[in-house]
N, C-alpha and C positions, 0 to 999 in steps of 0.2 A: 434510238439505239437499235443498232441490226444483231439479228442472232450470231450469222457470221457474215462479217463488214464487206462480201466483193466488192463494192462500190468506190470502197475506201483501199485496196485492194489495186482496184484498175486504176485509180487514182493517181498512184504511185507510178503502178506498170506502164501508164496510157502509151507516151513513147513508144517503146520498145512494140508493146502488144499489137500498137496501131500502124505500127512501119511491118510487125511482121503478116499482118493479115494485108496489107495492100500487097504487099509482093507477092502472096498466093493469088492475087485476084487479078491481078496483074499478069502473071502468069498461066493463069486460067486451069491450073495442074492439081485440079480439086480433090481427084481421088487417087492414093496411092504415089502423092508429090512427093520428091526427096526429101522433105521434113521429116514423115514418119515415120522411114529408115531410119534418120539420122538420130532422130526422139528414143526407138528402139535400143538399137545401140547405149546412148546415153541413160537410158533406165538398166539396161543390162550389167552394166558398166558398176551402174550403183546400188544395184543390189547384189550383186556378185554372183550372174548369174550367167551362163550360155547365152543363151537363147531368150528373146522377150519379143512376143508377137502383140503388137495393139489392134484392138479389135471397136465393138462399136459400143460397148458397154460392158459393167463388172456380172454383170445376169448372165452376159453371152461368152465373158472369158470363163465362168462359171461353168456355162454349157460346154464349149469348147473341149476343157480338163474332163469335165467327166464323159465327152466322146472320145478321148485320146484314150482314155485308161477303160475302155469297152465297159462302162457301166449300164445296167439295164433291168429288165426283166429278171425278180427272183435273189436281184442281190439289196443288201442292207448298207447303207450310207450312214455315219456314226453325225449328228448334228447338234449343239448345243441351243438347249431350249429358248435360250436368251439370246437372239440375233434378231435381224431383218429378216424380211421373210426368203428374200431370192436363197439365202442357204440353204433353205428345205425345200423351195418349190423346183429348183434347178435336176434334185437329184429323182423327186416326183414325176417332173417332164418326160425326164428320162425314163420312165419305166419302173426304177428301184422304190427300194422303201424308205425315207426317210428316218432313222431310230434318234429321238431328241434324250438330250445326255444334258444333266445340270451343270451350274455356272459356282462360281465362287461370288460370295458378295461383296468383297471388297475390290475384286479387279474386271470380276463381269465375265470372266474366260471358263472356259469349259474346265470341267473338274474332274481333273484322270482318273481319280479313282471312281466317279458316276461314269465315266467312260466305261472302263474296264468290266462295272458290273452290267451294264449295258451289252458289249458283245459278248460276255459270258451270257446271259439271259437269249439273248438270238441265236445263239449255239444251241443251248439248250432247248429250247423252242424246234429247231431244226426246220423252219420255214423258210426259211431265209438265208442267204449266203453273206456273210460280212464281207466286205468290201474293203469300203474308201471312209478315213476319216476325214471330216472337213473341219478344221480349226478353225476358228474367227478369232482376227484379232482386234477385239471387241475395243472401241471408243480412241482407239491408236496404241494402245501397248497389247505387244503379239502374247498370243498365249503360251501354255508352259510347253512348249515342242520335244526339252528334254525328255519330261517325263513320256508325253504324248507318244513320242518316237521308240520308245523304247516299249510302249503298248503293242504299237503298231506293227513291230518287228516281234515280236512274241506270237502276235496273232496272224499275222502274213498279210496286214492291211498298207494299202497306201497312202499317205497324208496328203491331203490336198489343202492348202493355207488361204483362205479365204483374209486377203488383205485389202478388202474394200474398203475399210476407215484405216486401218494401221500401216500406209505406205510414209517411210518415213523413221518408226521406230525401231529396235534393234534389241536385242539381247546379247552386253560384253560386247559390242561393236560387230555381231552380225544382224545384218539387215532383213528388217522384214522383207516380204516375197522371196526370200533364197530357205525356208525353212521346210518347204511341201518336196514329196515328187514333183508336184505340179504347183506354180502359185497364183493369185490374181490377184488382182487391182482393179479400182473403180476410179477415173478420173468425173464422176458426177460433180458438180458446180460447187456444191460444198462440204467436198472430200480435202483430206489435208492438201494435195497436191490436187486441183480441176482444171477441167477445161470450161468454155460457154457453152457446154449441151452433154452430151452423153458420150462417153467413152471407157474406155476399160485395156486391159492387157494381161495378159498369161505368160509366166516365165518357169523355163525347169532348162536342168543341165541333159535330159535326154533330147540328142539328137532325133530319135525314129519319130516321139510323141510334137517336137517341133516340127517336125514336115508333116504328119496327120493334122495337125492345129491352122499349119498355114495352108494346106489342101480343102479342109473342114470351113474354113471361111471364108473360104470365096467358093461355093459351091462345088467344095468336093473335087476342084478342080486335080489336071493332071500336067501334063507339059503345059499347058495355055489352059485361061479360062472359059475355053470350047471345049475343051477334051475335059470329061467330067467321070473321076476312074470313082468315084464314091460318092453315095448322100451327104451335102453339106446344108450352110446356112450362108445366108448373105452378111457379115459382120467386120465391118471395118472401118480403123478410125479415118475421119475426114481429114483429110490436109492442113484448111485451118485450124481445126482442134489442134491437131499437133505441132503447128506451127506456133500458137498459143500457148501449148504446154512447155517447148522447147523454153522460152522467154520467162514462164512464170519458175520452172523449173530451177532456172539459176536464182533467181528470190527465196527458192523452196530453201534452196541449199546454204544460200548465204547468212540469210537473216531471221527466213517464218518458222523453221524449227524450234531457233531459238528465245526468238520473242512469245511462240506460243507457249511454249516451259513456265516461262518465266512468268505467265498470265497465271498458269496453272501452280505454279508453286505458289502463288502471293493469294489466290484465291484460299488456297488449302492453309496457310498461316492463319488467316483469317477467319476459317471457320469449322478450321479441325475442332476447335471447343464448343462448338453449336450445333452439328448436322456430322452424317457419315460422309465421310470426304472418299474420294475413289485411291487406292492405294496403287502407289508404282511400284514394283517388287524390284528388290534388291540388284543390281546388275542389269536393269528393264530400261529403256527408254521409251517414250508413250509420242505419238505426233500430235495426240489429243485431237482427235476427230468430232470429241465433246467433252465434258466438262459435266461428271451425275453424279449428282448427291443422291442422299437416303433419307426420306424424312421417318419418323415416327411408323407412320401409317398410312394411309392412302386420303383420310379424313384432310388430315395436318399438311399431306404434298396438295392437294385441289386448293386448300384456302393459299396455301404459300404460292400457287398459282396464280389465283385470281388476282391477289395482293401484288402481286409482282408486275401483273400486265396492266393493272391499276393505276400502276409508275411510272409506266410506260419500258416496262423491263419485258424482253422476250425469253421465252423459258420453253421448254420441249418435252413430252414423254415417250421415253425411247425406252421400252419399247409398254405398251399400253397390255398386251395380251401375249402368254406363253406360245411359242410354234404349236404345242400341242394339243391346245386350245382353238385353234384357227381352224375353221370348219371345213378348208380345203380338202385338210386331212382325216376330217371322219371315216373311219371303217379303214384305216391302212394299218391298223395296229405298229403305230409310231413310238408308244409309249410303251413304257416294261419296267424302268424304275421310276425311283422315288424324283420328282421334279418338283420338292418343297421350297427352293431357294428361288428360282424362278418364278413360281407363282406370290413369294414375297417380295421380292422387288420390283414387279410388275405394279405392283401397289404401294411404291414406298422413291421411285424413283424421277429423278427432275434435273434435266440437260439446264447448264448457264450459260450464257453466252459468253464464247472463247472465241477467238482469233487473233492471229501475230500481229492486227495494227488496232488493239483494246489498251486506250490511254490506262493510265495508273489512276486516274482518279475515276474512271466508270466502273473499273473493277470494284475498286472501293465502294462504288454506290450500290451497287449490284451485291456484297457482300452487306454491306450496312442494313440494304431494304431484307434479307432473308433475317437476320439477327433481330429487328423489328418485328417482323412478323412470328419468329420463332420463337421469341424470349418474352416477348411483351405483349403481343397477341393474339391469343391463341383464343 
């Protein structure tokens, strides 16, 4: 059993996937081919956005957003303690402060009110300028933006939507990446929507910050990229990536949404009565980028581990250690409130394996071996 099945995946796709990578190679238009425009566009398109620059990974649209919105030196980035790491190390890179803000335990998303006493506490402090909030939209269902947004406009910050697992889900039928100033995306291998290596994209309705974005990535260029009017970076997606995305993307749309739901909901029948299931908030759609339970305690999630790979069941801990724990960030004074929820699911938390082509009866095995381990031996 695969964590997430690409294999099974391309399987399907091969066709389409392998007629559309010959005609890039064939073509020989490896960088900056008409695919990526066209890719562009059609992401645009679907999240109901302006403007969508694809770039060469979700770290470098990351970077990108916070070049466009002059982040740097002396200011304060708002971060939920429960992410990847690229959401704190992006805004570190840059010079600023990363400040980590707790999660909710049921949907994993940043929790407005640890938000808010967060940039009250850096005001008060007065080291530091508040900035930019970065939202993750943690495991594929986007975080709470209402509230967020309404933080954000109070305080004079910008929201920047970190939608490196959540491309795909929606709040009331708007789409992730249309929720930030500025949004991103990760098309990594097994992201809801990937490509075969690394990629990513930034989307926002401002025009100026789209031409600083597509200037910033190919070296800051200006009319041509000889004429260099600013410090950029090299970041852009490759032709066959996009050519790849193009093809998987109509799957995205047709069928792996929905088949991934539907893995997630039969999981969650089954063993809402045994373990913490991940909750999808009312009016939420999730693209389920994974699939975490809650065990007991950190004792109970290692045995239900070991048990499970025993099986030959693959299982994940997403994430193993709080942001503000990660020694990168020693001595940046990151921390200012209470990050008690984080530091308990850090120890309580365990990824299943989900994807849109998981038969009905693996799901069932996979549920069956946790209730085993859970209920009978402990």
């Amino acid at each position: 059993m695969e964590f997430r099945d690409l294999k099974r995946q391309y399987q399907k796709l091969k066709p389409q996937i392998d007629t559309a990578i010959s005609k890039v190679l064939e073509d020989a238009n490896f960088i900056s081919g008409s695919q990526v425009a066209e890719l562009e566009d059609a992401l645009a398109e679907y999240a109901g956005r302006k403007y969508c620059m694809a770039c060469g990974n979700g770290t470098d649209a990351l970077t990108l957003a916070l070049m466009a919105l002059d982040v740097g030196k002396g200011d304060a980035v708002f971060v939920p303690d429960f992410t990847f790491f690229a959401s704190g190390e992006t805004p570190a890179f840059a010079g600023a402060v990363p400040v980590f803000v707790d999660v909710f335990e049921d949907t994993f998303n940043m929790d407005p009110a640890s938000l808010e006493d967060a940039i009250l506490a850096v005001k008060k402090a007065g080291k530091f300028v508040p900035k930019v909030i970065i939202a993750v939209d943690l495991f594929g269902q986007p975080a709470e933006y209402g509230r967020i947004t309404e933080i954000a406009k109070k305080y004079g910050l910008f929201v920047l939507e970190d939608a490196a697992q959540g491309f795909g889900g929606n709040i009331r039928g708007k789409m992730a990446c249309s929720f930030g100033d500025i949004s991103c995306t990760s098309f990594f291998p097994a992201k809801p929507l990937g490509c075969y290596g690394d990629g990513g994209a930034v989307f926002t309705d401002n025009g100026e910050w789209a031409a600083l974005i597509r200037s910033y990535q190919v070296h800051g260029k200006g009319e041509n990229k000889y004429d260099n009017v600013q410090i950029g970076i090299n970041s852009r997606l490759d032709t066959i990536q996009a050519a790849i995305l193009l093809e998987k993307f109509q799957a995205f749309c047709k069928y792996e949404l929905e088949a991934v739901n539907h893995a997630a909901e039969k999981y969650t029948k089954l063993l809402k009565d045994i373990v913490s299931v991940p909750v999808v908030k009312e009016g939420y759609y999730s693209s389920w980028a994974q699939y975490s339970i809650l065990l007991e305690n950190e004792k109970q999630r290692d045995r239900l581990q070991a048990y499970l790979k025993e099986k030959g069941i693959p299982s994940m801990v997403y994430y193993q250690k709080p942001m503000h724990l990660q020694k990168a960030f020693d001595g940046m004074e990151c921390a200012c409130v209470d990050l008690g929820a984080t530091e308990k699911i850090c120890k309580r938390v365990l990824a299943l394996p989900i994807h849109p082509y998981m038969e009905e009866n693996e799901i069932e095995m996979v549920a069956e071996a946790v209730r085993q381990k859970v209920l009978y031996r402990k």
